[in-house]
C-alpha positions in Angstrom: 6.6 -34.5 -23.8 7.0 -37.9 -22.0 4.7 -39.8 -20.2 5.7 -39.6 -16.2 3.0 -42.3 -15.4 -0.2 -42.2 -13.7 0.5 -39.8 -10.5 0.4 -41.6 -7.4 -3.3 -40.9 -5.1 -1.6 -41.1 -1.9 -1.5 -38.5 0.9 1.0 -35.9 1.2 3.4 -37.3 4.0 3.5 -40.6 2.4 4.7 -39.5 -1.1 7.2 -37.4 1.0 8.5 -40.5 2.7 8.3 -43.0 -0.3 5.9 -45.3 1.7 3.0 -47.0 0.4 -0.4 -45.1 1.6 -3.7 -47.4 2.0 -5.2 -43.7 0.6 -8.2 -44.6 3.6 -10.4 -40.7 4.3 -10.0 -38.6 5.5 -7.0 -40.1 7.4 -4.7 -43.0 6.0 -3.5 -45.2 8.7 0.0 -44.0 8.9 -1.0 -40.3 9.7 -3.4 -41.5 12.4 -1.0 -43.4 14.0 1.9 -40.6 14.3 -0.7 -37.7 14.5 0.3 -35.6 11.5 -2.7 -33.7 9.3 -3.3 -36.1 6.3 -3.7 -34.1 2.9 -4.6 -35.3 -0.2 -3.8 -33.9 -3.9 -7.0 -32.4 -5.5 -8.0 -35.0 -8.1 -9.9 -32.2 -10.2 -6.0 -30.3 -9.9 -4.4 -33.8 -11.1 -6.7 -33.9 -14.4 -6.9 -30.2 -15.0 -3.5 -30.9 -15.3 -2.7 -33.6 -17.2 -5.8 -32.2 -19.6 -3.4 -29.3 -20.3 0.0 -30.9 -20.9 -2.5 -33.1 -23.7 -4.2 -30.3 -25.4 -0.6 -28.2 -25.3 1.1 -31.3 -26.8 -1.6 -31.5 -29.3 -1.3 -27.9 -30.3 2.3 -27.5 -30.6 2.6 -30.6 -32.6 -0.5 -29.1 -35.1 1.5 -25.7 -35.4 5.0 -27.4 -36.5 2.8 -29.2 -38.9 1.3 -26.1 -40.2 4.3 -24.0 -40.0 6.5 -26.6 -42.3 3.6 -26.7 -44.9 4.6 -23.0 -45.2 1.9 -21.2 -43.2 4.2 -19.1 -41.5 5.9 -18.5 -44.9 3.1 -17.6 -47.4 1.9 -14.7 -44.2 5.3 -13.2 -44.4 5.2 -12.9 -48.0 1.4 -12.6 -48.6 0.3 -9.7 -46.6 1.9 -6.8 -46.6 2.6 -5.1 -43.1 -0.5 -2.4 -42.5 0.5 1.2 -41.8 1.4 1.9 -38.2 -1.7 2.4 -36.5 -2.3 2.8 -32.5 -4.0 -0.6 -31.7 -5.4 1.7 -28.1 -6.8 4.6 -29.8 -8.1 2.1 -32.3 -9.4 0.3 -30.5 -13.0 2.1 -29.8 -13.7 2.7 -33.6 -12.7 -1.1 -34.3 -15.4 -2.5 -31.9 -17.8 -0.1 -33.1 -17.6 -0.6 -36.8 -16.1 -4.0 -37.3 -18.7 -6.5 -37.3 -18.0 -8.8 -34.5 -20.1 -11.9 -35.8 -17.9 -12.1 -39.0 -16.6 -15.5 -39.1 -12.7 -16.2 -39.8 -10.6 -18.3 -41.3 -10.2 -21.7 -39.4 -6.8 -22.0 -40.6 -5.5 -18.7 -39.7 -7.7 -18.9 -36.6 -6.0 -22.9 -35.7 -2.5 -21.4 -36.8 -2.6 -18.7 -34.6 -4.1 -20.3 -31.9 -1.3 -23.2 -32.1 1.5 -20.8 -32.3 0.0 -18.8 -29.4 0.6 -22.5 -27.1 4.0 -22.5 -28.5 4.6 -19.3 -27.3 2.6 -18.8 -24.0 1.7 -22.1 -22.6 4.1 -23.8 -20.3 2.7 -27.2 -18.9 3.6 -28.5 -15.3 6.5 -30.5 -15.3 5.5 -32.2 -12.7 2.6 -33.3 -10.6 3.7 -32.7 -7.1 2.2 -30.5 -5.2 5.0 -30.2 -2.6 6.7 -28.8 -6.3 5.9 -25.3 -7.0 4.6 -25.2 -10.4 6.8 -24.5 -12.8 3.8 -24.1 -15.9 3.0 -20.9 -17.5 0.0 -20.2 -18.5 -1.4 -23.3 -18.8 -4.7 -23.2 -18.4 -5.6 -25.1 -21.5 -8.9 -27.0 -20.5 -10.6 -22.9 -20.0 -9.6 -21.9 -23.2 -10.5 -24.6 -24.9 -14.0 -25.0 -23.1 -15.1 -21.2 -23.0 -18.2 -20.7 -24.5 -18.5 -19.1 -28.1 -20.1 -16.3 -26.8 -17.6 -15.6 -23.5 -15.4 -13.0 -22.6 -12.9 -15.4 -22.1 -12.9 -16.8 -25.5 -12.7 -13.6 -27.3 -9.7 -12.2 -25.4 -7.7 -16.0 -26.1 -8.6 -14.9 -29.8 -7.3 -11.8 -29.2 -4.3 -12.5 -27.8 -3.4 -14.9 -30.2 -3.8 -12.8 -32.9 -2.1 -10.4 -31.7 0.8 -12.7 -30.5 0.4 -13.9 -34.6 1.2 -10.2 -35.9 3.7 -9.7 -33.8 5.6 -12.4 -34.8 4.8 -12.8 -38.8 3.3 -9.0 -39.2 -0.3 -10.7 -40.3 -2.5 -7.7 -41.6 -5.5 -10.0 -41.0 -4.1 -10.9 -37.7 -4.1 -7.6 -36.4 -7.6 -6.6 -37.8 -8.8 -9.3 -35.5 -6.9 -8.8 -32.4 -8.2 -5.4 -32.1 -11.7 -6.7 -33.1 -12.0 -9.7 -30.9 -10.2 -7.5 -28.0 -12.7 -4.9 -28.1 -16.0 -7.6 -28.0 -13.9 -9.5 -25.0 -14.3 -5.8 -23.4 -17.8 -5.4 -23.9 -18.2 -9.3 -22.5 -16.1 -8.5 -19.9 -18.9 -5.6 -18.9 -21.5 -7.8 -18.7 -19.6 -10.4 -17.2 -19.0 -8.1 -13.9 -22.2 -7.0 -13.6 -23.9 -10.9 -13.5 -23.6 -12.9 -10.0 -22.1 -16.1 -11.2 -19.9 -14.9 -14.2 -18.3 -12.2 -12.1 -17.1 -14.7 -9.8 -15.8 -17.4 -12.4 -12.2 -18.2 -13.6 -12.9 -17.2 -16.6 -13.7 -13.8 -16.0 -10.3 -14.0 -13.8 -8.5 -15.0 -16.8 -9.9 -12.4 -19.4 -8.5 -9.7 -17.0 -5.0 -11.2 -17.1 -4.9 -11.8 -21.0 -6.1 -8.2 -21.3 -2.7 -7.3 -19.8 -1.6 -9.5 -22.2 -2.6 -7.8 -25.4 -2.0 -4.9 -24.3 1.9 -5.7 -23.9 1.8 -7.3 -27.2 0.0 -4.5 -29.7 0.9 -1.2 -27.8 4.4 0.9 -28.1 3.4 3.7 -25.9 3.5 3.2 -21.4 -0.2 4.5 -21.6 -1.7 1.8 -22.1 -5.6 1.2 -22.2 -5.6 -1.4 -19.8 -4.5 0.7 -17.1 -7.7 2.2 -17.3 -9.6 -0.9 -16.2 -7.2 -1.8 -13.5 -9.8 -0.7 -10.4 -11.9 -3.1 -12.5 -9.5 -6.0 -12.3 -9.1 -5.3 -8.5 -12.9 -5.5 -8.4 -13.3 -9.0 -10.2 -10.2 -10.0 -7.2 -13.2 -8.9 -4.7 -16.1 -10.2 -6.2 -15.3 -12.9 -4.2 -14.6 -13.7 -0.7 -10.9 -15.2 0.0 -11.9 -18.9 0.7 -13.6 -18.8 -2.9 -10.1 -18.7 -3.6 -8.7 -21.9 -2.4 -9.0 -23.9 -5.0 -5.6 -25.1 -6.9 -6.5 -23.2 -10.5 -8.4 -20.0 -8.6 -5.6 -19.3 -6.4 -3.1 -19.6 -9.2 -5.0 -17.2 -11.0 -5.5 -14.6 -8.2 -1.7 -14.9 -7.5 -1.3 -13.7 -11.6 -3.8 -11.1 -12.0 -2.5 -9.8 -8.1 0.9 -9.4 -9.5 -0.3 -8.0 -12.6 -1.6 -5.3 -10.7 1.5 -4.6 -8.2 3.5 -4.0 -11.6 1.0 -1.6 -12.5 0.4 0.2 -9.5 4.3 0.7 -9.3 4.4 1.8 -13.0 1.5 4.5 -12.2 2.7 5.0 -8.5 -0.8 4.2 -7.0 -1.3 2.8 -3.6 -2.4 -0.6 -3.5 -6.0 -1.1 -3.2 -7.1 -1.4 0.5 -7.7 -5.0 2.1 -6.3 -6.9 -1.3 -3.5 -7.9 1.0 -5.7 -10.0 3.0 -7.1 -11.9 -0.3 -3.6 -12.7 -0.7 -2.8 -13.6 2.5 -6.0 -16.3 2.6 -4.8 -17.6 -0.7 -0.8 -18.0 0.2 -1.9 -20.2 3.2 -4.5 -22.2 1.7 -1.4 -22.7 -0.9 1.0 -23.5 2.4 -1.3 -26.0 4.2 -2.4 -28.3 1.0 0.7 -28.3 -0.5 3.3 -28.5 2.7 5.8 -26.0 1.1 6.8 -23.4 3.4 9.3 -21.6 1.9 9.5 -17.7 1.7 8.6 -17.8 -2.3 5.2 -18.3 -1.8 5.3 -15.0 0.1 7.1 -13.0 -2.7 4.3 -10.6 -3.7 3.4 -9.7 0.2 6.5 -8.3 0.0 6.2 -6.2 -3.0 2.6 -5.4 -1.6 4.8 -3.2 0.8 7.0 -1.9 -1.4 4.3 -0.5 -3.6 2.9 1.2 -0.8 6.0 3.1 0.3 6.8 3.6 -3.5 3.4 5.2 -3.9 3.9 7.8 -0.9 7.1 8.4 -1.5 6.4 9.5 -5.4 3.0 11.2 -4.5 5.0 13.3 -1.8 7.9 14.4 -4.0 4.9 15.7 -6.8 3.1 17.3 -4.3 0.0 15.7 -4.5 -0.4 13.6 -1.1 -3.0 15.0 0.9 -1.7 13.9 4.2 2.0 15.0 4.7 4.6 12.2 5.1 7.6 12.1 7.6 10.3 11.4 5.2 12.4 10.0 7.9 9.5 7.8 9.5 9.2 6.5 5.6 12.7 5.8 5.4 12.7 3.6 8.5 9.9 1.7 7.1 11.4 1.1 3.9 15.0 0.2 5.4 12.9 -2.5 7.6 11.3 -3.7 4.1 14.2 -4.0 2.1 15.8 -5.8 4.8 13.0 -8.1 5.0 13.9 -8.1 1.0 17.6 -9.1 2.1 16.1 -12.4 4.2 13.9 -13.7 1.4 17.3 -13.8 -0.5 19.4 -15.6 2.0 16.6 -17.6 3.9 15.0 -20.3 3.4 14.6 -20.8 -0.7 14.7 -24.0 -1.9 17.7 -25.5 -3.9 16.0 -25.1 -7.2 15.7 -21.3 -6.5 19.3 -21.2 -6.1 21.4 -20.3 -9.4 24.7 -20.3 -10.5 26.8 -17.8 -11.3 29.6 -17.9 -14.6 32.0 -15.4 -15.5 31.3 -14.3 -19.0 34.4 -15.4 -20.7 35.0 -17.4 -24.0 35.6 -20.7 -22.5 31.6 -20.7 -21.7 30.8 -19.3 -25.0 30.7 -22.9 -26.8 27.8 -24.1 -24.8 25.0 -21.3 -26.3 24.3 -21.1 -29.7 26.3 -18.2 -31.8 23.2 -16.2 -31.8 23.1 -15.7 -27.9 27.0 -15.6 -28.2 27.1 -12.7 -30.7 24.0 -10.5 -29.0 24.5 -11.2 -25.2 28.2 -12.4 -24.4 30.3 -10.5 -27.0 28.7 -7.4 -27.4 29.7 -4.1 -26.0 28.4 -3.7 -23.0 27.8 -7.3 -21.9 27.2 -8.1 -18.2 30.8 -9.4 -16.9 28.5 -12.9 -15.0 26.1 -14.7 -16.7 23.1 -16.7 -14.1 22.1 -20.4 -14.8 18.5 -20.9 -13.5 16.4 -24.4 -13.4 13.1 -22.9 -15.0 12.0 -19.9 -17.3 9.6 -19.1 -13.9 12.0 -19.2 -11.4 14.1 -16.6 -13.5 10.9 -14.7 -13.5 10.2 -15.0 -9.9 13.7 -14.2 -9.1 13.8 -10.7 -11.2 10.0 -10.0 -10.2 12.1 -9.8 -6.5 15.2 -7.5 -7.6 13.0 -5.4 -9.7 10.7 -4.3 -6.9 13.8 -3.8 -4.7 14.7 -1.4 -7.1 11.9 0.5 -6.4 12.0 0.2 -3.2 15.9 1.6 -3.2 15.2 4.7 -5.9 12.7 5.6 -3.3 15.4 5.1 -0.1 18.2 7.1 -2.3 15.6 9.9 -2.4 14.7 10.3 1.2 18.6 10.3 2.0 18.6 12.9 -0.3 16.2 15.3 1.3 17.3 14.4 4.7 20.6 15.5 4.0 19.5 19.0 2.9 16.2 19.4 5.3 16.1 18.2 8.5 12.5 16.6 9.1 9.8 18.8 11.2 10.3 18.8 14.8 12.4 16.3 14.6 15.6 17.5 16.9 17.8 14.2 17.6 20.2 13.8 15.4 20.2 10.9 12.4 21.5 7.6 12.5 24.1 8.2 9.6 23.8 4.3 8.5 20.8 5.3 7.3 21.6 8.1 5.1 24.5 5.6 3.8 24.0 6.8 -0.2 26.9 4.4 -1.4 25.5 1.5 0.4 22.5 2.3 -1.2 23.8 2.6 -5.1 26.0 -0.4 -4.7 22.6 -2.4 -4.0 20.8 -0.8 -7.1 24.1 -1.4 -8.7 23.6 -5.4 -8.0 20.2 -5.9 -8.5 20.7 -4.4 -12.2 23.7 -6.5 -12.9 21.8 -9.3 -11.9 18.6 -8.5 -14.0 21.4 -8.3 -17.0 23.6 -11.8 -15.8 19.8 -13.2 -15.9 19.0 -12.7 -19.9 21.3 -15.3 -21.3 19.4 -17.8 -19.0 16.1 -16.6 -20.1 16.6 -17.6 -23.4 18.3 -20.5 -23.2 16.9 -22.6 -19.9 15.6 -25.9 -20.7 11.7 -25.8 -21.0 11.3 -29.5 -19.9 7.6 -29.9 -21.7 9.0 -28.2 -24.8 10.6 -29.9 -27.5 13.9 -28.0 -28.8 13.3 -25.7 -26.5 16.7 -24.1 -25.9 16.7 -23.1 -30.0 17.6 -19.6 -30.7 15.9 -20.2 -34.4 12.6 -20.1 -32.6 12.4 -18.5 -29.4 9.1 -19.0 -27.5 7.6 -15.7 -27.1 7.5 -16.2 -23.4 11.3 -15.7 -22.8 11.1 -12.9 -23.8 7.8 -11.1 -22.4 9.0 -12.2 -19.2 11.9 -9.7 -19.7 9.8 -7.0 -20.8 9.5 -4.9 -17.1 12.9 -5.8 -15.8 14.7 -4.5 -18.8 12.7 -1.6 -19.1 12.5 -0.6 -15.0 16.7 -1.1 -15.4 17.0 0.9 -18.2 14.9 3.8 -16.3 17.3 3.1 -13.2 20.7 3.9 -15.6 19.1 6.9 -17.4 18.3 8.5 -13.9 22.1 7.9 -13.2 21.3 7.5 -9.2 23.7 4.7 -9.4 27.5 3.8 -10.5 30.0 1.3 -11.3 28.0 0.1 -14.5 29.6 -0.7 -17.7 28.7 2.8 -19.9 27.4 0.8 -23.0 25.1 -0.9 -20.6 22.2 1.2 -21.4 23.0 0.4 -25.3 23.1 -3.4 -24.3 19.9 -3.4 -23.0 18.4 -1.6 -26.2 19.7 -4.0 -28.5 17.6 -6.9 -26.3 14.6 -5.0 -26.1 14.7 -4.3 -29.9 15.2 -7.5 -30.7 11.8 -8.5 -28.2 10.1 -5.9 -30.4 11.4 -6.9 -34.0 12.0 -10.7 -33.5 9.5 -11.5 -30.6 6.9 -9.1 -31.4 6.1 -7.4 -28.2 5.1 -4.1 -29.1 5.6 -2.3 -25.7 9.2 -3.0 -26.0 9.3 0.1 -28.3 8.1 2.4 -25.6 11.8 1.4 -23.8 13.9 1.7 -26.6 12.2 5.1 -27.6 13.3 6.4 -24.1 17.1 5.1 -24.3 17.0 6.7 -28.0 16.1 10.4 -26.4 18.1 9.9 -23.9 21.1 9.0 -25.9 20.2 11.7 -28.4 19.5 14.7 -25.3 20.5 13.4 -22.1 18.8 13.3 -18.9 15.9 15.2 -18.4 
């Protein structure tokens, strides 16, 4: 990474305009003189940052180190894969029998921890505030500071040995993932039930790596974490929204709040009451000290919505809403949502947001390396465009957006359906007929999945600015691909219901192929729960 120079202290409108501030409080002499709110930069945000881009630096430079001495190589060849286990149902007996004091090895304990950085951590690019952040992750001074004896502490162990076996099928690895996850869940316990540790960013950040782990050691949907998601929308509550507005706690609300719209649309579960207003406190503390404006920051309000409507919808199809929906009322609720969905597309995003689009044709094929070429351009079932993004979390913001759209439209295509065969109770004026449009429908579903699939070759190959050789396909950051995990898998869903039409028929196999190789190459173990659907479905057919 390259030094960008000490970060200029000046206020907010005078970085915009290039002038020189006199950096006077709490109002420099140019905003007092034309009237405009002066905002400062949080200093503690300025060396929390540059702290992290350091430590990651420091750790990705110790793991190529390591890794050329032949670390990586003598694990491969060394330990012998374990049988297949369950790391969930394991899980209890681990904790319980293990003991949890035993100390490790500091070199597998550095060389996991170093490869985990490599992986996870994406450093700002930039110190701007009026720049979104484009770092992952990167909360480098918490880990590295947690107490011995934290809850945060033991779940960064556990997830980077779990992120370890994954990738180089570590037998020791994995005996310590499941034992340090299991004492980070016990921590976690006592954390939420003390009045200062409840409330910390640490405690935050345990729930979100918990989410983590899970994604990385289990191959079934049901996963254990699940089971502690009312307890990760507790920890949101423990405290009150302005305890939020603070650069780091607001990032980390905004992670462990999306975190937990994924889930609640995976288990169709309403929303929990009143989070919306946390979110709502943090997004404009986030507008007003940063200036930016722009509809992105307002993403997950949106998907807020459409977790809602998804949740009725589902819950009145099985039968087990206890209030009675209007399925017509619903419908006009999510047509108004999903246009709002259309706006945040066309309105208002910044440039960098905006991607372009190549056809997928050979004379494009010499600018990726012959790996990506092989598996994503020239395979059967290829998407026909291909997306260039300007960051791995724009790409991730942008498919966050399509994939909840998706929901929201399975849900729409539903209600059309009904209406057309039942008309709604004592309801006798007849239906607006744009909104029981099917085709318009599908042809929307239709786009949003070709756009998930245009958005792969991207995700591997986008420049990582803080990351040397970070476009090589001979070692992929785990990252790209864990951020693919839930698209790929909600679009596979979406073609094996067969609700929509015009895709390429070898799409479905496409998709496998990428989530096989997230499992085999990448070593995200939740992967396998996607390709074992596509495989029944392939073998049996819808059911």
């Amino acid at each position: 990474m390259s030094y960008r120079g000490r970060p200029s202290k000046g206020c907010q409108m005078c970085r915009s305009r290039k002038v020189k501030c006199d950096e006077a409080k709490p109002s420099c002499s140019r905003c007092e003189k034309t009237g405009h709110e002066c905002l400062y930069r949080d200093q503690s945000d300025l060396l929390f940052r540059n702290q992290t881009a350091i430590a990651a630096q420091k750790a990705e430079d110790g793991w190529r180190k390591r890794a050329t001495k032949s670390g990586t190589r003598s694990s491969k060849s060394s330990e012998s894969p374990p049988a297949a286990v369950d790391p969930i149902s394991s899980l209890t007996s681990v904790a319980e029998h293990l003991s949890l004091t035993r100390q490790p090895s500091n070199d597998l304990q550095d060389l996991a921890y170093s490869r985990w950085i490599y992986d996870f951590v994406v450093p700002n690019s930039s110190t701007d505030p009026g720049i979104i952040a484009d770092g992952v992750l990167d909360f480098l001074p918490m880990y590295e500071n947690a107490a011995p004896d934290s809850c945060l502490r033991a779940a960064t162990l556990a997830t980077c040995y779990a992120n370890f076996d994954g990738r180089f099928k570590s037998a020791e690895a994995k005996l310590r993932s499941s034992e340090y996850c299991g004492k980070a869940l016990k921590l976690m316990q006592a954390a939420i039930k003390d009045p200062v540790e409840s409330k910390s960013d640490g405690t935050l950040l345990t729930v979100y790596l918990l989410g983590i782990w899970e994604n990385l050691t289990a191959d079934t949907y049901n996963g254990h974490w699940l089971v502690h998601k009312s307890g990760a929308v507790a920890i949101l509550r423990f405290r009150s929204p302005e305890e939020y507005h603070t650069p780091v706690a607001s990032r980390l609300f905004d992670l462990v709040y999306a975190q937990m719209l994924m889930g609640n649309l995976n288990t169709c579960e309403e929303p929990p009451d009143g989070i919306d207003h946390w979110a709502d406190s943090v997004h404009t503390f986030k507008m007003r000290t940063t200036g930016i404006t722009h509809s992105t920051v307002r993403l997950s309000k949106v998907i807020h919505s459409v977790v809602s409507i998804w949740s009725k919808w589902r819950r009145h199809v099985a039968g087990t809403i206890s209030d009675p929906i209007d399925p017509m009322k619903l419908l006009m609720e999510a047509n108004e949502l999903d246009i709002a969905f259309q706006t945040w597309e066309e309105e208002n995003l910044p440039d960098n947001w905006k991607f372009q689009v190549l056809e997928n044709r050979a004379s494009i094929w010499g600018a990726y390396d012959t790996k990506w070429v092989d598996m994503l351009l020239k395979s059967e079932g290829a998407p026909k465009e291909v997306h260039v993004y300007d960051s791995i979390k724009i790409i991730f913001g942008w498919n966050l957006y399509r994939t909840a759209r998706l929901f929201l439209n399975i849900a729409m295509h539903g209600m059309m359906g009904m209406l057309m065969l039942y008309s709604p109770p004592g309801n006798s004026s007849p239906i607006d007929p744009v909104l029981l449009d099917r085709s318009h429908i599908e042809c929307q579903m239709s786009r949003m999945v070709e756009d998930i699939c245009a958005s792969v070759l991207s995700q591997f190959t986008v420049i990582i600015r803080t990351k040397e050789d970070s476009s090589s396909a001979s070692n992929v950051c785990g990252l790209r691909g864990y951020y693919l995990l839930w698209p790929l898998a909600v679009t596979s869903q979406v073609l094996m219901s067969e609700a929509i039409v015009g895709i390429d028929d070898k799409r479905l196999g496409w998709i496998q192929n990428v989530l096989i190789y997230l499992k085999n190459d990448l070593g995200i173990a939740k992967a396998a729960a996607a390709v074992k659907a596509i495989s029944r479905y392939s073998e049996r057919g819808p059911q």
